[in-house]
C-alpha positions, 0 to 999 in steps of 0.5 A: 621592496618599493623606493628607497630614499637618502634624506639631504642635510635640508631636509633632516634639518627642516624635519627635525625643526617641523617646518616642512609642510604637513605632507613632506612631514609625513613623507619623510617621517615614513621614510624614517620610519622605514629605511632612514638613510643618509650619506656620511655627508649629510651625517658630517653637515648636520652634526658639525655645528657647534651648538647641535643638540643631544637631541639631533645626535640622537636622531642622526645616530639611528640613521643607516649612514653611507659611508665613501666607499671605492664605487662612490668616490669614482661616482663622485669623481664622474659627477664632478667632471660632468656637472661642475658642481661642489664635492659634497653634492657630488658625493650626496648624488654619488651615494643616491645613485650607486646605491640605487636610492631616491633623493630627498632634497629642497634643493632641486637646483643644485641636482636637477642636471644629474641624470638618473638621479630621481629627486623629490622635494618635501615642499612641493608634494 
């Protein structure tokens, strides 16, 4: 089996509103269709806003969702300390990381210091 990913809250919004650029469009579109992982996270993000559609439940509820689990609450623990950053990134690396998956994100900056976390930006592909 080739690379695995976990798709970021951005992404799967930018996805879901096709405004991602035509090749992260197709990336993550064959990511989805390959193996649509998110951390419980990312499930929590995208679907608590108020105003969210039958649409993106639907969407999200096709997704293999990881959930914390006792290595990925220690993981996150580790990453705080290390790296200051807030929980739920921390808990998004965490779950990329212990599961071995690459990270799908816009948001580079907010991972670019976590070593050993592979990060791919669907903008700039």
């Amino acid at each position: 089996m080739g690379k695995r990913y976990l798709i970021d809250t951005n992404t799967l919004i930018e996805f879901q509103a096709k405004i991602l650029p035509i090749k992260g469009h197709s990336f993550v579109a064959k990511t989805i269709d390959e193996e649509f992982n998110i951390s419980v996270i990312n499930k929590i993000e995208v679907l608590g806003y108020s105003s969210i559609t039958k649409k993106t439940k639907d969407f999200i509820a096709l997704a293999n969702v990881f959930e914390l689990d006792n290595n990925i609450v220690d993981k996150t623990i580790e990453l705080r300390k290390l790296y200051k950053i807030k929980v739920p990134d921390a808990i998004i690396a965490a779950t990329a990381l212990v599961n071995g998956l690459y990270l799908v994100s816009r948001n580079i900056s907010d991972f670019k210091n976590i070593s050993g976390l592979h990060v791919i930006d669907p903008w700039n592909l």
